[in-house]
C-alpha positions in Angstrom: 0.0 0.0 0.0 1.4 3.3 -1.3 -0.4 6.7 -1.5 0.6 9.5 -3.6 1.9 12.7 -1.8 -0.3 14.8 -3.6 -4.4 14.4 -4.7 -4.4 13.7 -8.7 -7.6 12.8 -10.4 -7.3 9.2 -11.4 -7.4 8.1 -14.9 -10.3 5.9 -16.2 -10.0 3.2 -18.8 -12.9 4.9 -20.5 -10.8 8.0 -20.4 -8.7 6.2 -22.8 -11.7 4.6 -25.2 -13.3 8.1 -25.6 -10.2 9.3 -26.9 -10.3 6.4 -29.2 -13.6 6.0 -30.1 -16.1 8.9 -28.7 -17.6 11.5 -30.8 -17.7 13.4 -27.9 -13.7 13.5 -27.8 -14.1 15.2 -31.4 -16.9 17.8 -30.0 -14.8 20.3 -28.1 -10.9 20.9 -28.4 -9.4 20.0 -24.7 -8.2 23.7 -24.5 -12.1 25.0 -25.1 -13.3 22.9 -22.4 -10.3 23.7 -19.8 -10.6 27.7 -20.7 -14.4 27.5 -20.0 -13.7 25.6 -16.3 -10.9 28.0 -15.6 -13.1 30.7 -17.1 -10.1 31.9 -19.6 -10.7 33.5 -22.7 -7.8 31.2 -24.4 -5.0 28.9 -23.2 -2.2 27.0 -24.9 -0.6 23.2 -24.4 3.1 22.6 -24.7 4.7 20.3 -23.1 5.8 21.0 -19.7 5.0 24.1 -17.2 8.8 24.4 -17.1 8.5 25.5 -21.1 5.6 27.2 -20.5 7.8 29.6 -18.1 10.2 30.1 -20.2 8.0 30.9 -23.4 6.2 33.5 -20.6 10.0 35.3 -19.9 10.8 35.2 -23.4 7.9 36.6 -24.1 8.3 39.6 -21.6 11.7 39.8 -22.5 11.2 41.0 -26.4 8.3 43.2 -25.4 9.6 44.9 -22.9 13.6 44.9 -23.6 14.3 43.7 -19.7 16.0 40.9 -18.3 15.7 41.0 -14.5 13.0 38.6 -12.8 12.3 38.9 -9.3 11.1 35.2 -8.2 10.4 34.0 -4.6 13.3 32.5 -2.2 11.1 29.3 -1.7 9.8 27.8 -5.0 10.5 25.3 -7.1 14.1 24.6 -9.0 12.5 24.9 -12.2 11.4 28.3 -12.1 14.9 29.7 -12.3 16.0 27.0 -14.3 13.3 28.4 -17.1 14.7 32.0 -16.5 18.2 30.8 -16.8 16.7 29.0 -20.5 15.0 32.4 -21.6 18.4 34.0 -20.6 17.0 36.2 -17.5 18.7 37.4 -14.7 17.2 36.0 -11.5 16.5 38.4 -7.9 15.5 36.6 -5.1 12.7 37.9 -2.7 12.6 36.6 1.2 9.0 34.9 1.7 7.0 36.6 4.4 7.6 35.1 8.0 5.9 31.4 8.5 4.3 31.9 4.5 5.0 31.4 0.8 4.3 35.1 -0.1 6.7 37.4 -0.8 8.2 39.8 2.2 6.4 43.0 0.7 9.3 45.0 2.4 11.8 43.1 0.4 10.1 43.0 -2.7 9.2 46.4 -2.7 13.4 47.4 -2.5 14.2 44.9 -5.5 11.6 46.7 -7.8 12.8 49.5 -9.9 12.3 49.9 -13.9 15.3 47.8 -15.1 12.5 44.3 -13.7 10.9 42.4 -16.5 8.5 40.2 -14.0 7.5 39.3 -10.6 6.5 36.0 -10.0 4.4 34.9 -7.2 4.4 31.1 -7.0 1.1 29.3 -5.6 1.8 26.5 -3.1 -0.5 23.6 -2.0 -2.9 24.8 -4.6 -3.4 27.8 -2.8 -3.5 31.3 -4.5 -0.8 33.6 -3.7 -1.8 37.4 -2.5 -1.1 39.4 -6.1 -2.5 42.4 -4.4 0.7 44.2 -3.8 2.9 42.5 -6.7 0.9 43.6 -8.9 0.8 46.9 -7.8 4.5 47.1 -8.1 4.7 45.6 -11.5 2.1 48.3 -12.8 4.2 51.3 -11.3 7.5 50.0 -12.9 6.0 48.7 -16.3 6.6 45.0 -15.5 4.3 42.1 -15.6 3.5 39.8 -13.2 3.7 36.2 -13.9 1.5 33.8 -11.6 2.8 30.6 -11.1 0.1 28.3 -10.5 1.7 24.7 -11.5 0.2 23.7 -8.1 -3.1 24.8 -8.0 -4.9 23.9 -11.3 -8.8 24.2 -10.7 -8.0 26.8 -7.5 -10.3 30.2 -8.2 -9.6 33.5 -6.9 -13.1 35.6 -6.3 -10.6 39.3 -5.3 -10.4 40.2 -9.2 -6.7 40.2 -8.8 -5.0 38.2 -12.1 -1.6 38.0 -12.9 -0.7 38.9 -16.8 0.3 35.1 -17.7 -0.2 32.5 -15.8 1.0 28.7 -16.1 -0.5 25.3 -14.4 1.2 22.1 -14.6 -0.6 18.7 -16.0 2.9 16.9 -14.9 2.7 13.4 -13.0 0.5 14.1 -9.7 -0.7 17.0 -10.4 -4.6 17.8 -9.7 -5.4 17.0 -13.8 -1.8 14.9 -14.7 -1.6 13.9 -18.7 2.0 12.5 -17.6 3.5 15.7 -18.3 2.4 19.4 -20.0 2.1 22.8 -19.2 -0.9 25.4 -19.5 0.3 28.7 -20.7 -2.5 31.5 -20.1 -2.0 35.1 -21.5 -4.8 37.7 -20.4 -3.5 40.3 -23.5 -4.3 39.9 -27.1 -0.8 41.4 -27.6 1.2 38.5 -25.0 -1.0 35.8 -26.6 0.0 36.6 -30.5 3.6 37.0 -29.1 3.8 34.0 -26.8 2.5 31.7 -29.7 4.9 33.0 -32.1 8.0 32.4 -29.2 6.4 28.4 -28.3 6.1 27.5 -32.1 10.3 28.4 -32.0 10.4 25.6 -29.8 8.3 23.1 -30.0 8.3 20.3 -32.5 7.0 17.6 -33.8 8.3 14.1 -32.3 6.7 10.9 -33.4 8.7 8.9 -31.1 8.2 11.2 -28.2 4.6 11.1 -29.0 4.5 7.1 -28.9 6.1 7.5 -25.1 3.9 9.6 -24.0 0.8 7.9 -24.6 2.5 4.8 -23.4 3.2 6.5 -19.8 0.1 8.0 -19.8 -1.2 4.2 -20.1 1.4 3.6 -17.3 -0.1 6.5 -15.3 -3.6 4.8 -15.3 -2.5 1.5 -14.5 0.1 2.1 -11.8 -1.7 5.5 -10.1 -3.4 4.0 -7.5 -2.1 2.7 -4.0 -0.7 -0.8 -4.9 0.7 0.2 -7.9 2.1 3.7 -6.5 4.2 1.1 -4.1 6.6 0.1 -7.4 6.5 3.3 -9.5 7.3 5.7 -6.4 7.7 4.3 -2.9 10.1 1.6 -3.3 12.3 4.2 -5.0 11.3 6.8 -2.5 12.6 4.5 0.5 15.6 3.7 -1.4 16.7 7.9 -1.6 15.9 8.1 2.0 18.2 5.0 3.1 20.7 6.8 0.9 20.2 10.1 2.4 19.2 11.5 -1.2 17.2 14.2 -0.1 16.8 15.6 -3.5 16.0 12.9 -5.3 13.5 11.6 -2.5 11.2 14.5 -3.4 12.2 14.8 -7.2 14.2 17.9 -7.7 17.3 16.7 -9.2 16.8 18.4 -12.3 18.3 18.9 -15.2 18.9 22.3 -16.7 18.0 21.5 -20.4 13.7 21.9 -21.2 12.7 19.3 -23.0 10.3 20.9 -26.0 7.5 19.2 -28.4 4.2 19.1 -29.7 1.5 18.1 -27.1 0.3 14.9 -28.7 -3.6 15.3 -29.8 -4.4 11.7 -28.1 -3.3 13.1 -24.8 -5.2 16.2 -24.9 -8.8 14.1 -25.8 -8.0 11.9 -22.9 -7.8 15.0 -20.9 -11.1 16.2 -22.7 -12.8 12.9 -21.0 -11.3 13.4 -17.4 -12.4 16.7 -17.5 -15.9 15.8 -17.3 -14.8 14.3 -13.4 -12.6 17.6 -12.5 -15.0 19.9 -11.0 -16.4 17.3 -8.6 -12.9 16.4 -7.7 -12.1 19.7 -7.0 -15.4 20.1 -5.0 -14.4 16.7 -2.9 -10.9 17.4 -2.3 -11.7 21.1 -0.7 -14.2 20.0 1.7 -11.9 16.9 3.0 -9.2 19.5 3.1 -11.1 21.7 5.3 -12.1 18.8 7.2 -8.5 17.6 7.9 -7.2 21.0 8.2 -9.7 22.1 11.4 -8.5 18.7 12.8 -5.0 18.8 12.8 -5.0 22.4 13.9 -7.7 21.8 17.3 -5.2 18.7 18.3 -2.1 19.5 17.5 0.7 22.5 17.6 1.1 22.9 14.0 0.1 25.6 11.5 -1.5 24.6 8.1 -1.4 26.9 5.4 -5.0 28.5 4.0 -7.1 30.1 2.0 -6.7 34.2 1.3 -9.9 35.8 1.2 -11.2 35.7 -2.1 -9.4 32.7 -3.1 -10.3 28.8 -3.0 -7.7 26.5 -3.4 -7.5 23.1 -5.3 -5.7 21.6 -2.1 -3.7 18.7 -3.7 -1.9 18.1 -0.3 -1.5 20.1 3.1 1.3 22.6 3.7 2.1 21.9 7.7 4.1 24.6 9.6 5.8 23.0 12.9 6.8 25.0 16.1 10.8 24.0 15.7 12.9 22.2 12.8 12.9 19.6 15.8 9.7 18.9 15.4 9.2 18.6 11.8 12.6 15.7 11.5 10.7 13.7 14.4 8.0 13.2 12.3 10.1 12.8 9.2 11.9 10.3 10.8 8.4 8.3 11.8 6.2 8.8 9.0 8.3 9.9 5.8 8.4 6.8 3.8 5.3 5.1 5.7 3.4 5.1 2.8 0.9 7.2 4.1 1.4 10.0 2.1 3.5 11.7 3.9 6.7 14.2 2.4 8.5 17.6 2.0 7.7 20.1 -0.7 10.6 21.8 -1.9 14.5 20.7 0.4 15.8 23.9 0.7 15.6 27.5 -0.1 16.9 28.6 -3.7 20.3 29.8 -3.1 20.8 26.2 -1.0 20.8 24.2 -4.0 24.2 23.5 -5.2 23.2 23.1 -9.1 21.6 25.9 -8.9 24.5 28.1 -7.6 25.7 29.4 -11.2 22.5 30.9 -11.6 20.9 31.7 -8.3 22.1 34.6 -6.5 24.1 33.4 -3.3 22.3 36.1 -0.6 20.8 34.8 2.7 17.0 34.2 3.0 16.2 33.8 6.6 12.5 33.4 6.0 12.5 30.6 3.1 15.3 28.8 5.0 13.1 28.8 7.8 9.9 27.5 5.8 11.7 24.6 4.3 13.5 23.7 7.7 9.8 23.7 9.6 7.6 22.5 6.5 5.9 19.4 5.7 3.0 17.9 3.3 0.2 15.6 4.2 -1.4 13.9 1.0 -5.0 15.0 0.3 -5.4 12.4 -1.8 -8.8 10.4 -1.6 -6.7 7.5 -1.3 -5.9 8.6 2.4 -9.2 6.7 4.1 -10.3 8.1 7.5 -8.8 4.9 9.1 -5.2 5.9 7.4 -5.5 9.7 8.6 -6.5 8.4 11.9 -3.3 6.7 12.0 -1.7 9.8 11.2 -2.3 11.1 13.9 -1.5 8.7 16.5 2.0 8.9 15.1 1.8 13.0 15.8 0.6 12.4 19.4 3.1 9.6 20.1 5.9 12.2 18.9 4.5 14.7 22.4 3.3 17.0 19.5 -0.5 17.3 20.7 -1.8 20.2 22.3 -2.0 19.7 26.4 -6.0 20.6 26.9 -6.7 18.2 23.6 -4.7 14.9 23.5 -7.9 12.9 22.7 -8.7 12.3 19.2 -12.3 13.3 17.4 -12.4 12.6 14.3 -15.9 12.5 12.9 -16.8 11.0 10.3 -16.5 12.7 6.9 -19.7 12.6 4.8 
């Protein structure tokens, strides 16, 4: 038994008939139907949401003339790996204390008119606040770039929208074709341009094509929790015995994109599991909520939320502990138990040693901090009540309950 650190919606074998046989698979294009549950005008496939980051900064780059990116201390490798691509010089921001969000005091002495982009990054499918960065792109004639890889399906309600912003269909993400990228351009003007910049990079690759829809058929078959036990967790235990940190959670990555046409018989299976996504969206908010109020009446641990305005798609839950201390205890116990259990991103940005020729080498106390305290519980639907229950009698037999609350009272979820 294996579950998946993060909720993805399950492929169906009659995901994979449809986009053989259905009419219906011939009745809307997979980016109409996505566009009108995002409610976007327009959106583009390529093939990863690393290339569709570095399509964004090249686009940016030619219309504006700038190179300068400002990106946030804790994020994922790949975002300045695609700046790096697109030939952009990275700034880092601090995150805000015991958050993902920028330190607005930082960010606002980085920002002058040489910046090409900010780039809030969304974590645990949870919209970051683009109030402020987006008021400091307009004064300085930048644009603001969300990155939502995490948070496919989240919906933000505050009217606030970033210029481009790009999801992730990669491997375990809330709507996974195996891999891809959605690039979404608000502006007539960054649309026209952005296509132009992909079609320099992308081609056609019959062979690549063939291996796609080969892992895809992999991805059905093995994304589920016996077959998650080969694929991932055998692997997963093996890093961890190793002391691979890196490659325990996946970030040992290359600096080369990868760049080719999104196979059609990828995108109509994706037209076919659409029809499930807003129900799975719906399902894994409320047992996020559900979980969330639990963990945070029993035990002494903060887990990341909503903004006002904002619903998240909540593919896992971002866990802040009191002390680093606390957070390797229950490492040590539950990472590699199978129950879902893992860290986000290792380090801060300028901690990566691949990533030292092209991250700049300053001290963020406030990212360091969030990867040293941080940890993810799965909110995959995999996790029965029975599994989470067992969760947390591992957290209370590490002495991290809360003293007026040891008991556990977990209702029932209906």
């Amino acid at each position: 038994m294996e579950l998946p650190p993060t909720a993805g919606l399950p492929l169906q074998l009659s995901d994979f008939s449809s986009a053989l046989f259905s009419k219906y698979s011939a009745e809307k294009s997979f980016e109409k139907a996505l566009a009108e549950i995002l409610q976007a005008d327009a959106l583009d496939i390529y093939s990863s949401g690393t290339l569709c980051l570095r399509i964004a900064f090249e686009t940016i780059k030619e219309l504006s003339g700038r190179t300068k990116v400002i990106i946030p201390a804790y994020t994922c490798p790949l975002v300045p790996i695609a700046a790096h691509a697109a030939k952009m010089e990275v700034l880092l921001c601090d995150t805000k204390a015991g958050g993902f969000d920028f330190d607005l005091s930082n960010l606002e002495k980085l920002c002058d008119k040489s910046i090409a982009a900010i780039v809030p990054t969304n974590i645990a499918g949870l919209p970051a606040d683009l109030k402020k960065p987006k008021e400091l792109a307009r004064a300085f004639g930048a644009y603001l770039i969300e990155d939502a890889a995490q948070s496919l399906g989240a919906r933000r309600f505050d009217f606030e929208h970033a210029d481009i912003t790009v999801y992730s269909l990669a491997a375990g993400k809330g709507l996974s074709l195996y891999d891809g990228g959605i690039l979404h351009c608000r502006d007539a003007e960054l649309r026209v341009k952005s296509r132009l910049i992909g079609a320099r990079f992308t081609r056609a690759d019959a062979f690549l094509s063939l291996r796609r829809s080969l892992e895809i058929f992999g991805l059905w078959l093995f994304y589920n929790p016996q077959g998650l036990k080969f694929v991932y967790g055998n692997s997963l235990r093996s890093h961890l015995k190793q002391g691979d940190l890196l490659k325990a959670v996946g970030e040992d990555f290359e600096l080369d994109i990868p760049a080719y046409e999104f196979g059609e018989f990828r995108k109509r299976i994706g037209l076919s599991a659409l029809r499930r996504f807003p129900e799975f969206l719906s399902k894994n908010r409320l047992r996020a909520l559900f979980r969330k109020k639990v963990l945070e009446e029993q035990f002494a641990l903060d887990v990341l939320s909503e903004e006002e305005g904002t619903e998240g798609s909540w593919p896992f839950l971002m866990l802040l502990c009191k002390t680093q201390s606390d957070r390797d205890k229950i490492m040590d116990c539950l990472w590699g138990s199978g129950l879902g259990i893992t860290r986000l991103f290792i380090q801060e940005l300028p901690a990566y040693e691949y990533l030292r020729a092209i991250v700049p080498q300053v001290s963020m106390p406030n990212a360091r901090d969030f990867a040293q305290r941080s940890f993810s519980i799965t909110n995959s639907a995999f996790l029965r009540e029975d599994m989470f229950r067992q969760i947390l009698s591992s957290l209370i037999d590490l002495g991290l309950g809360r003293s007026d609350n040891q008991k556990m009272t977990t209702a029932s979820e209906s």
